[in-house]
N, C-alpha and C positions, 0 to 999 in steps of 0.2 A: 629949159626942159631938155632940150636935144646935149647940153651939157653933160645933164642927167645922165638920160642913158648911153651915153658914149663910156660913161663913168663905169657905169651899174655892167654894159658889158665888159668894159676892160678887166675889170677885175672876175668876171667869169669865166673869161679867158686863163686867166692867173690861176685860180685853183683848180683848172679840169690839166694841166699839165703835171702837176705834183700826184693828183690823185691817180695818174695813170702812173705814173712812176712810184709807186707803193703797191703797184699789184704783183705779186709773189710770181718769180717765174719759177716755172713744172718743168722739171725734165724727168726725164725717161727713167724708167726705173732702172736699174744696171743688168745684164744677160747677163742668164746665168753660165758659167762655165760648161763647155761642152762636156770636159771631161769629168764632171760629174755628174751627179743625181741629182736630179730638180728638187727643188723643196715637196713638192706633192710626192714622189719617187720615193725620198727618205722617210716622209710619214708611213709610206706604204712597207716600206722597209723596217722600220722601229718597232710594226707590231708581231714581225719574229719571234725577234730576242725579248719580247714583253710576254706572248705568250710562252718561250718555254723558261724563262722565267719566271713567271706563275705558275706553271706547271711543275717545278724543280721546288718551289717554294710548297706548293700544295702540298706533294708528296711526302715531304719532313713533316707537315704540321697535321696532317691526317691522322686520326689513330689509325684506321683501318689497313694504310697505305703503309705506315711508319712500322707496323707492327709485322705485317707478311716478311714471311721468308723471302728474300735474292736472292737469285743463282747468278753471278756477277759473272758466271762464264756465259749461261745464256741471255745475258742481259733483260731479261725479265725476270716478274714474281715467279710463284710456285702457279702452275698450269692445271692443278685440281679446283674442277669446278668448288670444289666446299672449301677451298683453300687460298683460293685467289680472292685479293683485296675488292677486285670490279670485273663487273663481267668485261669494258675492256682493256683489261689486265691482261685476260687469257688472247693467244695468238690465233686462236678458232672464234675467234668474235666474227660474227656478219660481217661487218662494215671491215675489218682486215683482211678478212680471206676475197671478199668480191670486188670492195674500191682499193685497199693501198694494195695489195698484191701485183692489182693488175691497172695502178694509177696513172701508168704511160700513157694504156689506153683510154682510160676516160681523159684523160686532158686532150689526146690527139681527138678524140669525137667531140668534146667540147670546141676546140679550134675549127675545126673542119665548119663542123655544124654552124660556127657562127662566121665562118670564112665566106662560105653558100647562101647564106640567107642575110647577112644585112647589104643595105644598097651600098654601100661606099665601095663593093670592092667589084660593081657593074649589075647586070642582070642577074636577077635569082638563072642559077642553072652551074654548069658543068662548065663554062667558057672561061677561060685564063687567061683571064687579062692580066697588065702586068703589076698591079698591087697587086693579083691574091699569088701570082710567079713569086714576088719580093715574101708573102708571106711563106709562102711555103719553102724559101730556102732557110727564112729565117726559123721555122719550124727544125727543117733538116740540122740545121747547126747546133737548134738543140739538142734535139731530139741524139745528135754524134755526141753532144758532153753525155747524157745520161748515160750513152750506150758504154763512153772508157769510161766511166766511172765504176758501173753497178757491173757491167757485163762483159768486157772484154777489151782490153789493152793492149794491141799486141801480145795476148797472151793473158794469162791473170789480169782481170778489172783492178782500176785504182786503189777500190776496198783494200781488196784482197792482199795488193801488192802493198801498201801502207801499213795493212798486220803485219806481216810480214817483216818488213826494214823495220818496225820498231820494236823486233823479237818474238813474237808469235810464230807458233805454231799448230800440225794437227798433232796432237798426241797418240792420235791413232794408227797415222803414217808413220811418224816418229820411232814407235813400237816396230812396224812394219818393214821397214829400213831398214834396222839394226836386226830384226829376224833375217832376213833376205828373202821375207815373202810378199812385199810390196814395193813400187815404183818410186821413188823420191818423187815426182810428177803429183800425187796425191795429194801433198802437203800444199802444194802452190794455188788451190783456190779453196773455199768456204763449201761451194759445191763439192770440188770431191772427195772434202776431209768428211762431209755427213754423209753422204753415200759411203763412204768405209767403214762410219761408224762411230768415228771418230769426232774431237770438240776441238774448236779452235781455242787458244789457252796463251795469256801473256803477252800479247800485243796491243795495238790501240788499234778500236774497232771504231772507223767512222761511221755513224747512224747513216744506214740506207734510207731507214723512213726518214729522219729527218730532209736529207737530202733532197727526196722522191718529190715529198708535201711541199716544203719549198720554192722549189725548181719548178715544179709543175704549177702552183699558183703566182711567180713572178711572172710566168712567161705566158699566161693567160690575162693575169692584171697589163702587161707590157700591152701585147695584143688589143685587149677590147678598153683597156682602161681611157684612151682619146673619145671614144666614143660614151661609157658613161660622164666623161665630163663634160662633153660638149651638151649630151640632153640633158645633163641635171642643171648648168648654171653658164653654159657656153663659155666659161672660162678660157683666158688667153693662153695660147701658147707657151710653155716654159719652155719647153726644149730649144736649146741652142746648137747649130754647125758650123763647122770650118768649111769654109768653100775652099775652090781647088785653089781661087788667088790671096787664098790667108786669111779672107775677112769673115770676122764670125756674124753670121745673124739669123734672125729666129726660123727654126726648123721650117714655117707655112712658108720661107719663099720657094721651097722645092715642091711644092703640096701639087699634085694630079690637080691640076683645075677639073679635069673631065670626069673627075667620080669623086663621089660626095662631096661634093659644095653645095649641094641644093637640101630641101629641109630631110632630105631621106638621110644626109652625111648626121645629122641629128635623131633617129631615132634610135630608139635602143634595140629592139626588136626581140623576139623569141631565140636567137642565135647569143645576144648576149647576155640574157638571161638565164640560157643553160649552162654559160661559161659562171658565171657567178656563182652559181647554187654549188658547181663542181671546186670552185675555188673554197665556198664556204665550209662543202665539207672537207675538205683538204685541213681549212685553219683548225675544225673539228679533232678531225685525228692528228692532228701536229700537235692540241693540247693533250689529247690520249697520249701519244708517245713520252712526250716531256712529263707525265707523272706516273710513268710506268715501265718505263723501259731507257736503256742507256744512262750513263754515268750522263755530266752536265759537260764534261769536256767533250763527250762523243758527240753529243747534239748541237756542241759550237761546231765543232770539225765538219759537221754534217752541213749545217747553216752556212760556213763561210764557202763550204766545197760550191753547194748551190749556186750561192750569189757572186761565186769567179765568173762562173758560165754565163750566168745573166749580163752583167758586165760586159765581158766579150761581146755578145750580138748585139746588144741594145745600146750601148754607151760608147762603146769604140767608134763604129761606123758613125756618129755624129762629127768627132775630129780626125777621122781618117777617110776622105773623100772617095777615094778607091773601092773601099769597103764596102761604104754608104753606096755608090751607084750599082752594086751586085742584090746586094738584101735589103736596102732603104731603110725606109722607117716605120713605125706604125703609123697609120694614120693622114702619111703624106704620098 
């Protein structure tokens, strides 16, 4: 009997050795590159070019849309109410003249608003601590591409200056010039060719809206988008940095222990639900423009103008350390 089980264990011995040596080893899944877009980033990315792709797409297969008169210089339809394909066709629609017109500022109330009120960035209140410091330059930085883009570059905005170098002009100054009853100065922005009177004519016009709509919902998805993922599904960190000694690893080992780590860093709150609704209507009018306004190469021009800028503050400062310790991260 003692034969027996001496027997009966040895050989129990024997197959629990094998059996642990057939369990599969797990390793880490690979980080992702700092110096790019995280897989959730590029989803967020892909539905651009899908919307003004559908929107480029719609506009050919519409009758309504297909059939309207273009003024390819003002890069929309005809502007008579009984004329225009959709009411927002016309450049006096609600939702243009009060959100994209004045889209900076809804996105900055959006940011603000949800800077103040969720916990991650310290006490509800007015105290600047140094995540909502980090947000607010990374605000500023945007907030300076928008500004040489649309508004002023040393002189004439990006726009303006890009008509320009690719042969455009105001034909109103033009006139003006050659009379010698106008300033050559005229011709050099959008603004003071239409106050003359005059139409910009023969350049490539990079979409503003495009640009605006974009710009303003990256940098609001950038902002609050850690925080919808963490309440929707606590999803792990993608983001990857370079530290200052070379070694890349996941953006949480820089994270503020002291503000949002507790379930508050998990709520969504009222702040990011204002940012969202302003994001939605943004994707809103980013399909309005793309089936109504600008050729399809203007609205790429427009799209990639955007997403240079987003790049710069969001994606550099991951493998540029220097960067990173000025405007940080989202979220860390």
């Amino acid at each position: 009997m003692v034969t027996t089980r001496r027997s009966a264990g040895s050989s129990d011995k024997r197959t629990a050795v094998p059996t642990q040596a057939r369990q599969p080893h797990r390793s880490a899944p690979p980080r992702n590159p700092p110096a790019l877009p995280t897989p959730t980033e590029r989803l967020v990315v892909a539905v651009f070019p899908l919307v003004l792709a559908f929107g480029t797409l719609f506009s050919v297969l519409s009758p309504e849309t297909r059939s309207a008169h273009y003024d390819a210089v003002a890069q929309a339809h005809s502007q008579d109410p009984s004329a225009a394909p959709s009411y927002f066709a016309r450049k006096s629609n609600l939702f243009n003249v009060v959100f994209v017109k004045r889209g900076w500022g809804w996105t900055t109330f959006a940011f603000y608003f949800f800077l103040l009120t969720h916990p991650s960035g310290g006490a509800a209140g007015l105290d600047m601590t140094p995540r909502r410091l980090r947000a607010v330059l990374r605000w500023a930085a945007v907030t300076a591409w928008w500004f040489l883009v649309t508004q002023w570059c040393f002189g004439p905005p990006v726009i303006d200056r890009s008509f320009l170098w690719t042969g455009g002009k105001c034909d109103a100054a033009e006139q003006g010039v050659a009379q010698g009853s106008a300033d050559v100065r005229e011709a050099l922005t959008a603004a003071a060719c239409k106050a003359a009177g005059g139409k910009w004519n023969g350049g490539h016009d990079i979409s503003g809206h495009v640009f605006l709509l974009v710009l303003g919902t990256c940098f609001l998805s950038q902002e609050i988008g850690w925080s919808v993922g963490r309440w929707s599904s606590r999803a792990a960190e993608e983001r990857c940095v370079v530290l200052r000694d070379g070694a890349v690893k996941g953006a949480g080992v820089e994270a503020d222990t002291a503000a949002g780590c507790g379930e508050g860093g998990y709520s969504l709150g009222i702040g990011t639900r204002t940012a969202l609704g302003v994001a939605g209507l943004n994707l809103w009018m980013l399909l309005m423009t793309a089936i109504y306004f600008h050729t399809w190469f203007e609205k790429l021009t427009g799209l990639l103008t955007a997403l240079a800028g987003v790049y710069l503050v969001y994606v550099v400062p991951r493998f540029v350390p220097a960067v990173r310790s000025v405007v940080g991260l989202p979220g860390v």
